[in-house]
TIDO-169708 format. One line per field, with one value per residue (C-alpha): chain; x, y, z; residue number from 1. Coordinates in nm, 4 decimals, decimal comma. Layout:
<rs>
nunu	c(A;...) .
u	c(X;...) .
v	c(Y;...) .
w	c(Z;...) .
kolvex	c(NUM;...) .
</rs>
This chain:
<rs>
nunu	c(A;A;A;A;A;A;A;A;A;A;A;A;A;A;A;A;A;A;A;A;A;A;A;A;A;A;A;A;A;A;A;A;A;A;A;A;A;A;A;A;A;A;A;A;A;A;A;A;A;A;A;A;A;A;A;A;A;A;A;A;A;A;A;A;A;A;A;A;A;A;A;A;A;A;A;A;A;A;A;A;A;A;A;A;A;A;A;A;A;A;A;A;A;A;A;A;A;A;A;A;A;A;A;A;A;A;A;A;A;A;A;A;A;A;A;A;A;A;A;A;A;A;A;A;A;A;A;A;A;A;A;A;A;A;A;A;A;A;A;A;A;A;A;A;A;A;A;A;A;A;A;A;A;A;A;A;A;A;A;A;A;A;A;A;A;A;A;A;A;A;A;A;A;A;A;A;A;A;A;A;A;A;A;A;A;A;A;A;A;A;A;A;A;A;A;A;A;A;A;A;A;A;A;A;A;A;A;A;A;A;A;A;A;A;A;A;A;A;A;A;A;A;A;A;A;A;A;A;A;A;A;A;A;A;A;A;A;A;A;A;A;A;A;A;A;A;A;A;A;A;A;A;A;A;A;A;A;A;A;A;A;A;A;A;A;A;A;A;A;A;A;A;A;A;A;A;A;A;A;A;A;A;A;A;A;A;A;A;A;A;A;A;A;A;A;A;A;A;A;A;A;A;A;A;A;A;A;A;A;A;A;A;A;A;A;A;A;A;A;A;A;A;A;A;A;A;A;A;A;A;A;A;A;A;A;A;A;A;A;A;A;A;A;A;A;A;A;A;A;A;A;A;A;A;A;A;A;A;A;A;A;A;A;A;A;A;A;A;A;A;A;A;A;A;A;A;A;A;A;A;A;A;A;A;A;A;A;A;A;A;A;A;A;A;A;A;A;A;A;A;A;A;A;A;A;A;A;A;A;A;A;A;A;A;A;A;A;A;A;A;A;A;A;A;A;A;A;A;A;A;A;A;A;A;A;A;A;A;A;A;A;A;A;A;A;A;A;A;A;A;A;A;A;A;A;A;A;A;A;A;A;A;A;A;A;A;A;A;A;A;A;A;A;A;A;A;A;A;A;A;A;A;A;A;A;A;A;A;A;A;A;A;A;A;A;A;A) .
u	c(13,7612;13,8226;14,2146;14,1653;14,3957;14,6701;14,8281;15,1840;15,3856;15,4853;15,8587;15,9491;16,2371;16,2769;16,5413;16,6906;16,5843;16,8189;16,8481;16,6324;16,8184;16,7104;16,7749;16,5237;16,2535;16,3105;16,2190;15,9055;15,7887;15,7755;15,6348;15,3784;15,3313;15,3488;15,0908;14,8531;14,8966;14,8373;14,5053;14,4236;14,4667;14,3133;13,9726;14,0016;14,0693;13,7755;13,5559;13,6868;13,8148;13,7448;13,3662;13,3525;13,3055;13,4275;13,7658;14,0254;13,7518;13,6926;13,4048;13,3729;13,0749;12,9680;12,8683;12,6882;12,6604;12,9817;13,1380;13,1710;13,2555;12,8631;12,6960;12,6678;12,2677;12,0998;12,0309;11,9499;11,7577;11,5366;11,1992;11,2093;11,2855;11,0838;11,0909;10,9371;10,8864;10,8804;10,6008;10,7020;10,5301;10,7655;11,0410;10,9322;11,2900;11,3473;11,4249;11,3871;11,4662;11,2552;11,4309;11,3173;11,5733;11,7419;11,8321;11,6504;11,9214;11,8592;12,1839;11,9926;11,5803;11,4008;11,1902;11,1573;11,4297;11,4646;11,7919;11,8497;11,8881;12,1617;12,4316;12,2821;12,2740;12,0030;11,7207;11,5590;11,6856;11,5815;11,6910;11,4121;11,0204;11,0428;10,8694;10,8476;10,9378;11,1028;10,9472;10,8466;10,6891;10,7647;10,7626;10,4879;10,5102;10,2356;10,1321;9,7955;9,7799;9,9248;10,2074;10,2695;10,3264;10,4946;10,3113;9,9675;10,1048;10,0027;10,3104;10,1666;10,3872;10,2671;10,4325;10,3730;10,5806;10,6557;10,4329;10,1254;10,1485;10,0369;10,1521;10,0456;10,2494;10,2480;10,5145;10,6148;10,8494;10,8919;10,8545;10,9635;10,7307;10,9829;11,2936;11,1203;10,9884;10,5811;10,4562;10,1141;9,8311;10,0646;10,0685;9,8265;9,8443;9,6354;9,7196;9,6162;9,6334;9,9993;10,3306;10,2549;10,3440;10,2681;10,0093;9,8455;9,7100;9,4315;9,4251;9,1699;9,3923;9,1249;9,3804;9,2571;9,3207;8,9623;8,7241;8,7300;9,1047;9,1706;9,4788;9,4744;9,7080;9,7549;9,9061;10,1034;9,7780;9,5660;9,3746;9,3166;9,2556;9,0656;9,0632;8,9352;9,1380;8,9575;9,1588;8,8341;8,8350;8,5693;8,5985;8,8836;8,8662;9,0645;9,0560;9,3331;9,4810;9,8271;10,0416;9,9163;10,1706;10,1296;9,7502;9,7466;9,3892;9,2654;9,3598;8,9048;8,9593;8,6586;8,8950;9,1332;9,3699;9,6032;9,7955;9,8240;10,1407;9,9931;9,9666;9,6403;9,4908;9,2258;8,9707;8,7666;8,5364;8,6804;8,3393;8,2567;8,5486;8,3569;8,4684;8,4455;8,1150;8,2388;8,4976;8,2187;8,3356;8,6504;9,0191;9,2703;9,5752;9,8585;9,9573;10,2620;10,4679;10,4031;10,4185;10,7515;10,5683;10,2935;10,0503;10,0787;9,7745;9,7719;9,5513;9,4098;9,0390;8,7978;9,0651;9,0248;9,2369;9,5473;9,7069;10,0375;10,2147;10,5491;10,6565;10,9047;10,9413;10,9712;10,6389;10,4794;10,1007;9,8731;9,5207;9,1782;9,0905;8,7372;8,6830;8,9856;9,0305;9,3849;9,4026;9,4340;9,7800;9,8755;9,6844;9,8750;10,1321;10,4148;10,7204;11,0236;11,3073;11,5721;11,7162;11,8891;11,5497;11,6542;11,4226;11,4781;11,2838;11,4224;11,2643;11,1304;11,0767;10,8478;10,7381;10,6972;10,4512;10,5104;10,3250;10,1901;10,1086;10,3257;10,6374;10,7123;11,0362;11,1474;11,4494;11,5319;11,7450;11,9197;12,1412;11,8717;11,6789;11,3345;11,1840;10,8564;10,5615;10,2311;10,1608;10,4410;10,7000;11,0243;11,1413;11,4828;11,6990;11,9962;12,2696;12,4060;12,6625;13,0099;13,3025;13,2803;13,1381;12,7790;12,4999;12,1084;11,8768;11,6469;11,5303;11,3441;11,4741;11,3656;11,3300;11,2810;11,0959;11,0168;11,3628;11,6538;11,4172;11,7230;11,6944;11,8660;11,9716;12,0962;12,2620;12,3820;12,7161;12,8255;13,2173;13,2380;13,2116;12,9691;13,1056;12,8252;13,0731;13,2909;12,9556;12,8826;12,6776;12,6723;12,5250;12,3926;12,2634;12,1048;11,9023;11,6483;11,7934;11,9175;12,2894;12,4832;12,5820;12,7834;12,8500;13,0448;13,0908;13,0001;13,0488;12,8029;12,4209;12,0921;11,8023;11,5462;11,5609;11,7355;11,5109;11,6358;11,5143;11,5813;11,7131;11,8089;12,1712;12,4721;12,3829;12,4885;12,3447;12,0346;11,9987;12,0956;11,8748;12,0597;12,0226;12,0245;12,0638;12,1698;12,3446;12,3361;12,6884;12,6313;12,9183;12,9817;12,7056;12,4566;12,3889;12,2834;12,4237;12,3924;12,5707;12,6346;12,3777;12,4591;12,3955;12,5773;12,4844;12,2930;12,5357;12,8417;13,0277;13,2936;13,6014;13,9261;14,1948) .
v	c(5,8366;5,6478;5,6079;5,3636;5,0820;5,3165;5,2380;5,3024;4,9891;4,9396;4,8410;4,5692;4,7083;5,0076;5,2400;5,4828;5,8907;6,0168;6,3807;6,4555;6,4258;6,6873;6,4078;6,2158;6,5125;6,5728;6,1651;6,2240;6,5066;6,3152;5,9897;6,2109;6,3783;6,0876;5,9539;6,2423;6,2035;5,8602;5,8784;6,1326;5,9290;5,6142;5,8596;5,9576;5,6058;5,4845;5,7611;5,7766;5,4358;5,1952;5,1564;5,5218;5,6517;6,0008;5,8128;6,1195;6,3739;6,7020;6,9385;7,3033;7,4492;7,7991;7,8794;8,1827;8,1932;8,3495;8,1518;7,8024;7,8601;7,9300;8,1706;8,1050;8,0436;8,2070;7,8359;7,5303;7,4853;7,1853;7,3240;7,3338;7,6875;7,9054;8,1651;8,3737;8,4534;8,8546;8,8309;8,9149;8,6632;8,3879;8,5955;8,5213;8,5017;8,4334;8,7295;8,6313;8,3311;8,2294;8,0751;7,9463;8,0035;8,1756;8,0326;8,2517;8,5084;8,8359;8,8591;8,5840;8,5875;8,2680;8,3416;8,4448;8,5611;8,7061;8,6746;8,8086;8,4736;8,5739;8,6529;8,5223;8,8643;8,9825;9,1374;9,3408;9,6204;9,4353;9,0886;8,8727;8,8886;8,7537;8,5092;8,3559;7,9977;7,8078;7,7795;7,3769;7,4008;7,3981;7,7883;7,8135;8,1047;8,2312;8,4491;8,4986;8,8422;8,8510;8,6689;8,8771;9,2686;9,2580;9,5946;9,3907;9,0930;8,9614;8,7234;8,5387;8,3751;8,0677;7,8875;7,7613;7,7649;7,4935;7,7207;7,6643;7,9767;8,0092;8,2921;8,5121;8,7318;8,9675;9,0864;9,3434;9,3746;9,7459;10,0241;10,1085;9,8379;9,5980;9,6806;9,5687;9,2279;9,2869;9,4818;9,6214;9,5202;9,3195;9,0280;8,7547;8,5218;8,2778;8,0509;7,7160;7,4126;7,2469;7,2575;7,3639;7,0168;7,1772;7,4149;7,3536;7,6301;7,6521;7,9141;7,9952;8,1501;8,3967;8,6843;8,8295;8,7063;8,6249;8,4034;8,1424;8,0667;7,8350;7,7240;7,4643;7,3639;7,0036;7,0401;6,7639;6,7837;6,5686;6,8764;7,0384;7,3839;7,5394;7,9440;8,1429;8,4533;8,6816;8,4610;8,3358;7,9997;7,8090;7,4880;7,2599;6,8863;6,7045;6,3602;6,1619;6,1816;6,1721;6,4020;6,4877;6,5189;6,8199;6,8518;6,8314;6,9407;6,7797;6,9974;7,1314;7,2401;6,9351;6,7523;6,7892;6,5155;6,4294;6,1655;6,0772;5,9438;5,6102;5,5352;5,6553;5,8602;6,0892;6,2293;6,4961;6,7423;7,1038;7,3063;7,1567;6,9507;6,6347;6,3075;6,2089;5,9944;5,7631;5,6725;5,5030;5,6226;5,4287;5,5941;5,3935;5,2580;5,1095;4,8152;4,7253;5,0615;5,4539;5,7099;5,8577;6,0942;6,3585;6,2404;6,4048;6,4560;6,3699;6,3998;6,7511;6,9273;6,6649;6,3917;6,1590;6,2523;6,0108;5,9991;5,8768;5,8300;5,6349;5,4627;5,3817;5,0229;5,0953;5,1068;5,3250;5,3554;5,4654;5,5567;5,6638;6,0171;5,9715;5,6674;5,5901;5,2666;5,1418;5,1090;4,7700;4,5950;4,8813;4,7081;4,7089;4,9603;4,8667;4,6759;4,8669;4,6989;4,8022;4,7385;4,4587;4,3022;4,3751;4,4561;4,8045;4,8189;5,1552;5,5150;5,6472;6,0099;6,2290;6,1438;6,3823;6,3550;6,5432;6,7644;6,4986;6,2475;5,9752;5,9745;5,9754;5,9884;5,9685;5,8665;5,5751;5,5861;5,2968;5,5710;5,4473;5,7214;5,5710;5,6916;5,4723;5,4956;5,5513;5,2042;5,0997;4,9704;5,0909;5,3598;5,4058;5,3855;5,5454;5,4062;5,7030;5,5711;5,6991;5,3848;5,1989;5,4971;5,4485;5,6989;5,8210;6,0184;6,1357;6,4744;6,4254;6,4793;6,7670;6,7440;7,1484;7,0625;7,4314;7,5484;7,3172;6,9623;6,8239;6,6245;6,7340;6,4371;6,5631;6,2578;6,2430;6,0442;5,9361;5,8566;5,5171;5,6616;5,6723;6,0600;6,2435;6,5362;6,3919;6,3643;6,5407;6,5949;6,4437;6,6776;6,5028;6,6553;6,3926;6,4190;6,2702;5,9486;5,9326;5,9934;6,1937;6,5641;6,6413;6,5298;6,7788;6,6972;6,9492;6,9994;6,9537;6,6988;6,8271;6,8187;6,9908;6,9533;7,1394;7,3799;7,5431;7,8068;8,0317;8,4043;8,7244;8,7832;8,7028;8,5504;8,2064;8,2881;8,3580;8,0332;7,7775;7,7548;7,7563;7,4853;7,5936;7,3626;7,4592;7,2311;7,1856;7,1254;6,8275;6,8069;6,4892;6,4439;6,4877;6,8554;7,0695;7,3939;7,6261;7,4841;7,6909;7,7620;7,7325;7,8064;7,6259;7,6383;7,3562;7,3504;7,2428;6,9485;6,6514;6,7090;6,4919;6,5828) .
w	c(7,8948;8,2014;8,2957;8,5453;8,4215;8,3707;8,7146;8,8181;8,8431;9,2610;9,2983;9,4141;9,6950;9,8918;9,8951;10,0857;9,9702;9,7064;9,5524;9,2686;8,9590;8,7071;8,4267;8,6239;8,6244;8,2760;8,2358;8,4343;8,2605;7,9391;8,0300;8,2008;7,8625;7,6297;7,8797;7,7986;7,4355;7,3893;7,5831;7,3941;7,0956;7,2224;7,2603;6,9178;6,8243;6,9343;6,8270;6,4717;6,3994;6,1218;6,2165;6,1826;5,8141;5,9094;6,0275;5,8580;5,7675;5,9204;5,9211;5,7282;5,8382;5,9150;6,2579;6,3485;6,6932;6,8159;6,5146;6,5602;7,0014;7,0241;7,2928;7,6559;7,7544;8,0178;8,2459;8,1667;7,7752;7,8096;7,6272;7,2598;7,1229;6,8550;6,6539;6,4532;6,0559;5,9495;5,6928;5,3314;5,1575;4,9679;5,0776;5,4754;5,6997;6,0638;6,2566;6,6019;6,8442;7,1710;7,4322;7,7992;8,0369;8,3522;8,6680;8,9417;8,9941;8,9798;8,6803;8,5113;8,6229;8,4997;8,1473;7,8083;7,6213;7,2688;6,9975;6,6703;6,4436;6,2636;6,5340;6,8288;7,0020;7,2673;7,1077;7,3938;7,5923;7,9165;7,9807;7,9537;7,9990;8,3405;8,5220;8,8574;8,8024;8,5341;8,1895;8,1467;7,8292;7,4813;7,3389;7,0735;6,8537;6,6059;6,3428;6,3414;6,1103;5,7768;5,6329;5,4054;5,5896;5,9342;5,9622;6,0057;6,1629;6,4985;6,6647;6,9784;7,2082;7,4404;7,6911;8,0359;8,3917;8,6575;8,9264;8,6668;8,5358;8,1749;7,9468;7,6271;7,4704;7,1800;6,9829;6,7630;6,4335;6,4610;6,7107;7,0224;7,1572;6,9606;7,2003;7,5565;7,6679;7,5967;7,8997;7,9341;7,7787;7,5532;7,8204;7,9632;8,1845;8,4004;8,7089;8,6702;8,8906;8,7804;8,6280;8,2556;8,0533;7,6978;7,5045;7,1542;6,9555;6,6534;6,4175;6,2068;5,9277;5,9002;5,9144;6,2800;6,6479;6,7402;6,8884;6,6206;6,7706;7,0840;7,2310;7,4990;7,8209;7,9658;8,3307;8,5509;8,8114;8,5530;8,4203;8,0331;8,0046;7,6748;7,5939;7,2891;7,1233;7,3727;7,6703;7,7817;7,9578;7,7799;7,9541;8,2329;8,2408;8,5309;8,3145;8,4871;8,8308;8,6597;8,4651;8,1291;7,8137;7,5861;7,4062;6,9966;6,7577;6,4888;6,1390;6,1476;6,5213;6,6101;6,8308;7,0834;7,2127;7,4932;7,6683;8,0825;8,2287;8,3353;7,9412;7,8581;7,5389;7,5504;7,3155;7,3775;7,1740;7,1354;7,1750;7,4821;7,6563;7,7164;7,5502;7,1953;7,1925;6,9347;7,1730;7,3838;7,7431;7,6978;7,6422;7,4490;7,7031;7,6440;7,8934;8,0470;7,9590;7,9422;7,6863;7,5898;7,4012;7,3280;7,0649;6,7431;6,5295;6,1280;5,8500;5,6957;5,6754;5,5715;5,6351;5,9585;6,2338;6,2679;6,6467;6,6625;7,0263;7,1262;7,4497;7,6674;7,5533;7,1906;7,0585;6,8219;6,8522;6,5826;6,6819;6,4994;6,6369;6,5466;6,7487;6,9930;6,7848;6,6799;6,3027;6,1780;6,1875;6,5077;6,7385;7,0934;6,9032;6,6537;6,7939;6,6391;6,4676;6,3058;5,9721;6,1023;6,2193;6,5820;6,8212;6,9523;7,2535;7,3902;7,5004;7,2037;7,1195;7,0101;6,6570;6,4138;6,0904;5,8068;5,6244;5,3458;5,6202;5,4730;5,6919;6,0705;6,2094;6,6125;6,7650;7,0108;7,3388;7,1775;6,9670;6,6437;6,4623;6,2262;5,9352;5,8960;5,6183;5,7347;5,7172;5,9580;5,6857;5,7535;5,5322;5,6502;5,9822;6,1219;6,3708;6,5461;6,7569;6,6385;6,6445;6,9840;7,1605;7,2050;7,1543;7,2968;7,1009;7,4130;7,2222;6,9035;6,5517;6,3626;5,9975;5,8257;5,5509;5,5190;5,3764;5,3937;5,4038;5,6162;5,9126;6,1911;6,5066;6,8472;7,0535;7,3791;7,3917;7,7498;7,6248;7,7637;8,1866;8,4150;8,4683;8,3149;8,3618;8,0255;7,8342;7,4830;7,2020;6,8339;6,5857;6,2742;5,9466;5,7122;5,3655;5,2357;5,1818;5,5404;5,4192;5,6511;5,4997;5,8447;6,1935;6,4604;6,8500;7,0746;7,4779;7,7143;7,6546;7,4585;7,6437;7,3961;7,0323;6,7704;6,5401;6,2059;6,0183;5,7359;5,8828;5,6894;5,6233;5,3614;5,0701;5,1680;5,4644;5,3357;5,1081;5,3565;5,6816;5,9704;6,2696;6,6051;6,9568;7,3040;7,5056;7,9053;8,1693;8,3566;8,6817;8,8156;9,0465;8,7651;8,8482;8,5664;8,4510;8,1587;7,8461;7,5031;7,2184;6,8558;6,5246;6,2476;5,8432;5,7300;5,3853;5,5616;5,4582;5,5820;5,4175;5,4085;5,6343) .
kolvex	c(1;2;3;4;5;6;7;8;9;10;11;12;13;14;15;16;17;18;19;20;21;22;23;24;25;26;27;28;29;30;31;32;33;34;35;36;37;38;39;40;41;42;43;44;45;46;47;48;49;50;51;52;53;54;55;56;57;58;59;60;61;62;63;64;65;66;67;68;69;70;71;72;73;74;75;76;77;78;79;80;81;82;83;84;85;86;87;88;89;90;91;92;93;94;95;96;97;98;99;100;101;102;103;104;105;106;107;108;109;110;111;112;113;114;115;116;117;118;119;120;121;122;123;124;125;126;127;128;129;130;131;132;133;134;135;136;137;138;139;140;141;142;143;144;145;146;147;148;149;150;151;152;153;154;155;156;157;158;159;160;161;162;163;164;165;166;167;168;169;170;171;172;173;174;175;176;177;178;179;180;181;182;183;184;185;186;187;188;189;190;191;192;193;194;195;196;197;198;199;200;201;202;203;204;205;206;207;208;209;210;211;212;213;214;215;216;217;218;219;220;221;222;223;224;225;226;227;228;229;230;231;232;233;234;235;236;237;238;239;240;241;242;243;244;245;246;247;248;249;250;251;252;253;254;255;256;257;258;259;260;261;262;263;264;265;266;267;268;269;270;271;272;273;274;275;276;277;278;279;280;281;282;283;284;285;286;287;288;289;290;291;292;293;294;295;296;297;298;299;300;301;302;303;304;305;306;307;308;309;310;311;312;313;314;315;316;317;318;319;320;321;322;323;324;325;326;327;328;329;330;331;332;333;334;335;336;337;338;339;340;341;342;343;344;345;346;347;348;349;350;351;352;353;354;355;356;357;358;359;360;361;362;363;364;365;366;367;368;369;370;371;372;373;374;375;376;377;378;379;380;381;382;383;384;385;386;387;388;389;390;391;392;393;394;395;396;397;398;399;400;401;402;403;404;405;406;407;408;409;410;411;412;413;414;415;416;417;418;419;420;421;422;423;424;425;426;427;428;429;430;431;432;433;434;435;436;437;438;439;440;441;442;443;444;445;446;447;448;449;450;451;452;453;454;455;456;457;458;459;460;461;462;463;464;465;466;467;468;469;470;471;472;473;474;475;476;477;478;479;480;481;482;483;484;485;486;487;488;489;490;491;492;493;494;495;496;497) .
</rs>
């Protein structure tokens, strides 16, 4: 909190130098003090005063990650994380984390690097699976054996690198295989002609890594990238002479999707990469802003493909896969407002659908978080800010609707200064009806979003996923630093002081 107008009075005469008086010393010391303390206060004032409904409460929550102090990560975490599920069927638990990270130096190589879920604790023997350049993608893990024997399953790892390096990776639950980063024939890559911006992958769910399954990579030179199982390249497209956004499939594997920096939405035909011909040579665009987002893709086997994109402005677009068409009542995208009938017009992020198709939820840079029907009603909205101190939700929400069906909110906070050096994180955990469960402050800004998952351990451990975020040190020239990564219990709760 800026101290500015906390000046020392000038006097009004001068006088001659006099010996220091202890008394006087003593005096000092204790304005100086008092000083201290009642900036102190005036921050917490602010940030839990009477617009703040936590104004007196405190938080008791488990935290896993080196308790509630969390680990230190290796670089900067600005990719969304994974993980992986050991197969036992309904009994299924996360047992290892995926992180992107490093920052070039030969005690911390840029890469992939493993933790246990439970303690936060390295995993392999050797740092990291290393790789030449910074990872820029999301980290995509995979099963594609069985879900229900870790002896027969098959855990692929995708991401991409800033040098346009994409990677494959395979990864074992037991063995001495399990110890190392994959080596050998346990690794793929493939140079392609940009920065990695995001990979999508299709599985078959046949039970076998084959040919039926693709995966595909969008790069920041304009160009999509299509394999098979076998790694086979079946097909590039340079569609746009801008940056792409990350690719998404259609649920049947028909179509393949993807967005270009100048605000443009592509459709194009998985088995052979040219466009969708119901789309009639044209690509949906948005004028007048750009996508904030990657398009997510809606709607099951059989069902039509739903695309769903936001932008910068505060739009949310909804788009027929089969045809490129908006649906009716989307057309030019959907002006957010809040509950207040405000219009938000910030940065949106990227949306997520869940499973049922009925709900999407992104945040805003405004501090707002959305939850809106599929028909563009809103369902439910969320003010993050915290008493006077404004809020940004850059990172998107996640909401686990596989074990704890919580949503979890990461917002930036910049404390009232233009010093991003004083700037730190809200963590929100809301349910269903958008009622908040728990809030804690943390050090540092989020720059990818939080996961959670459901990892082997104590009994209360075991019943209540766990939520996991890194955050990043930001000096006061805006350059970046590794932050600390967390894990906190999903059950916590606000508690009177």
């Amino acid at each position: 909190m800026s101290m500015d107008n906390l000046q020392t009075p000038m006097p009004h005469y001068q006088q001659p130098p006099a010996k220091k008086s202890p008394i006087l010393l003593v005096i000092v010391v204790i304005v100086v003090v008092v000083v201290v303390v009642l900036a102190g206060l005036y921050v917490w004032v602010i940030a839990s005063g009477p617009n703040d409904p936590f104004a007196g409460y405190t938080i008791d929550i488990d935290g896993y990650f080196n308790g509630l102090d969390g680990l230190n990560t290796e670089g900067i975490v600005n990719q969304r994380m994974g993980y992986r599920l050991r197969p036992l069927g309904a009994m299924s638990y996360a047992d290892r984390l995926y992180v992107g990270g490093g920052d070039g130096s030969p005690i911390s190589p840029y890469g992939l690097y493993a933790y246990d879920t439970e303690d936060g604790f390295p995993e392999w023997t050797a740092m990291a699976f290393e790789t030449t350049n910074p990872i820029s993608s999301d980290v995509v893990v995979v099963n594609f054996g069985s879900t229900a024997n870790p002896d027969y399953a098959d855990i692929r790892i995708f991401f991409g690198c800033e040098g346009g390096t994409i990677f494959m990776l395979k990864d074992d639950f037991d063995g001495p295989r399990s110890l190392y980063p994959p080596y050998g024939d346990y690794t793929w890559n493939d140079q392609l002609d940009g920065e990695i911006a995001g990979i999508a992958v299709y599985h078959e769910r046949d039970g076998v890594w084959d040919d039926d399954d693709l995966y595909f990579a969008s790069t920041n030179a304009g160009t999509l990238y299509a394999y098979n199982g076998y790694n086979i390249n079946l097909w590039s497209s340079t569609i746009s002479s801008h940056g792409l956004t990350a690719p998404t499939i259609s649920a049947d594997g028909t179509y393949v999707f993807v967005g270009s920096r100048d605000g443009k939405l592509y459709g194009l035909q998985v088995a052979t990469g040219l466009p969708i011909p119901e789309w009639a040579g044209e690509e949906y665009t948005v004028s007048d802003s750009y996508w904030s987002s990657s398009p997510v893709c809606s709607g099951g086997i059989g069902e039509p493909p739903i695309i769903y994109l936001t932008t910068d402005d505060g739009h949310l677009h909804s788009v027929w896969g089969q045809n490129g068409a908006p649906r009716t009542g989307w057309e030019g995208g959907l002006q957010i407002r809040n509950s207040n009938d405000q219009i938000d017009g910030g940065k949106l992020t990227d949306p997520q659908v869940t499973p049922d198709g009925y709900t999407i939820l992104f945040g805003s840079s405004t501090g707002y978080v959305y939850s809106l029907s599929a028909n563009g009603n809103l369902n439910k909205d969320f003010d993050t800010s915290v008493g006077a101190l404004d809020t940004e939700c850059i990172v998107a929400p996640y909401y686990d609707y596989k074990f704890s069906k919580y949503l979890f909110i990461a917002v930036n906070c910049p404390n009232g200064t233009s010093n991003p050096n004083d700037d730190f994180t809200f963590l929100y955990c809301l349910n269903s009806q958008f009622n908040v469960t728990w809030r804690m402050s943390l050090e540092g800004m989020v720059l990818a979003p939080p996961i959670s998952y459901c990892p082997y351990g104590l009994v209360d451990h075991l019943y209540s996923a766990d939520v996991v975020l890194a955050t990043v040190n930001i000096d006061a020239y805006g350059t970046q630093s590794a932050g600390r990564m967390y894990s906190f219990a999903s059950s916590g709760t606000m508690v009177p002081i």
